[in-house]
C-alpha positions in Angstrom: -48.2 -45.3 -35.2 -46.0 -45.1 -38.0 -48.9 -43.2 -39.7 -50.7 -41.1 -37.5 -52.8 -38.8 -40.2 -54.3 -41.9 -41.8 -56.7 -41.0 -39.5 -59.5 -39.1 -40.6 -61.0 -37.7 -37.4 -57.6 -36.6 -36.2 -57.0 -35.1 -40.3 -60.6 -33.1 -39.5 -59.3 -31.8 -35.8 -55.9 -30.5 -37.5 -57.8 -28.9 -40.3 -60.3 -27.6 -38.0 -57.7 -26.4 -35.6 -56.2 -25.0 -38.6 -59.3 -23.1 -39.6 -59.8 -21.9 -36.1 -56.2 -20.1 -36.4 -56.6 -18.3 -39.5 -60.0 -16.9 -38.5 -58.4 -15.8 -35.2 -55.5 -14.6 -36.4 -58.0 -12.6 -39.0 -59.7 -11.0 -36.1 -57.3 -9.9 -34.6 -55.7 -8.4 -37.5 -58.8 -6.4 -38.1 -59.0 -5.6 -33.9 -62.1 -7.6 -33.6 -60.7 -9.7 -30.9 -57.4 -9.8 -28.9 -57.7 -6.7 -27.3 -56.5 -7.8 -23.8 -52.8 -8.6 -25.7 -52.1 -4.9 -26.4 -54.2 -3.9 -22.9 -50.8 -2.9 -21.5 -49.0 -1.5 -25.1 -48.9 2.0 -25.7 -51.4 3.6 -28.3 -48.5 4.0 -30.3 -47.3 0.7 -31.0 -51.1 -0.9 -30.5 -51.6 -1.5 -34.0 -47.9 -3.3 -34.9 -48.5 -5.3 -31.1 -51.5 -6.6 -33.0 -50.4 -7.3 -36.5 -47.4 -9.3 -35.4 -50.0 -11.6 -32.7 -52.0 -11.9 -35.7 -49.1 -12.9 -38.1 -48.6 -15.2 -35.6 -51.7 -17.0 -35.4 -52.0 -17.1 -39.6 -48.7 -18.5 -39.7 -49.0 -21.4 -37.2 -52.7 -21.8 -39.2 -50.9 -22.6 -42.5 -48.2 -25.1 -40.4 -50.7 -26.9 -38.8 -52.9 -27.4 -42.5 -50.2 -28.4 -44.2 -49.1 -30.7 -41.6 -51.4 -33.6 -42.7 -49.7 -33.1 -46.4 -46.5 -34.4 -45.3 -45.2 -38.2 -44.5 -43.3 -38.2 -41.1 -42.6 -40.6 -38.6 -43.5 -40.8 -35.3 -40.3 -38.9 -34.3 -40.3 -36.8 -36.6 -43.5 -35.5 -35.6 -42.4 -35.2 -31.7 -39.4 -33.3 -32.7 -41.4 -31.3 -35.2 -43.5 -30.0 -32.5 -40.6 -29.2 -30.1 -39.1 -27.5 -32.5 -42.8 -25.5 -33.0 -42.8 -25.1 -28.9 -39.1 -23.7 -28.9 -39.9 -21.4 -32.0 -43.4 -19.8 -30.1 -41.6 -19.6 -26.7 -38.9 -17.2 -28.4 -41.6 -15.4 -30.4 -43.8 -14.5 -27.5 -40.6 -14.0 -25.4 -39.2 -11.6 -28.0 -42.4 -9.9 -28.6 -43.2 -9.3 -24.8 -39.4 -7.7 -24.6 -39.9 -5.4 -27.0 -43.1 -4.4 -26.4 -41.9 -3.4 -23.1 -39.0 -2.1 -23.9 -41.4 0.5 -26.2 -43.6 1.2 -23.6 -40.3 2.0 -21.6 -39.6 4.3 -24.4 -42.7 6.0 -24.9 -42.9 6.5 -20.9 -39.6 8.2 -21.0 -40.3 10.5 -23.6 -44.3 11.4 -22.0 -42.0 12.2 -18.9 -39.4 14.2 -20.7 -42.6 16.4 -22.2 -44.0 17.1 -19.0 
């Protein structure tokens, strides 16, 4: 398995999984989709919540395309997608923190108003 993407069919699943991620990523960009991941945000920060999901999905689109383009090793490849795993846990983890820490702000200042 020193070669794994001499493989066509797993060269087509990459690039289709690739595809798949851009036109996500696309949609919910343009708020067709992915409206249950600002459910909970405030209508203030909606549209940022959204962009920065949808940056997400784009980016990891354009890593998993261009994966096939490069010549690792078997180990390299496992520690490739740790590394990917590790990079999306902190994302989503720093995302959901500061979207909540918003929404903590935007509560506090509706309450100071009323």
């Amino acid at each position: 398995m020193a070669n794994v993407f001499n493989n066509e069919l797993i060269v087509i699943i990459l690039y289709l999984l690739a595809v798949y991620l851009f036109i996500r990523g696309t949609l919910i960009f343009m708020e067709k989709a992915g409206k249950a991941y600002t459910q909970n945000t405030s209508p203030s920060y909606k549209k940022l919540h959204s962009k920065l999901i949808s940056g997400y999905y784009i980016i990891s689109g354009f890593i998993v395309a261009f994966i096939p383009t490069v010549n690792w090793k078997t180990e390299d490849i496992y520690f490739g997608i740790a590394f990917y795993a590790f990079l999306s846990l902190v994302y989503w983890g720093a995302l959901d923190y500061l979207m909540n820490k918003m929404k903590m702000k935007s509560n506090n200042k509706s309450l100071q108003e009323n």
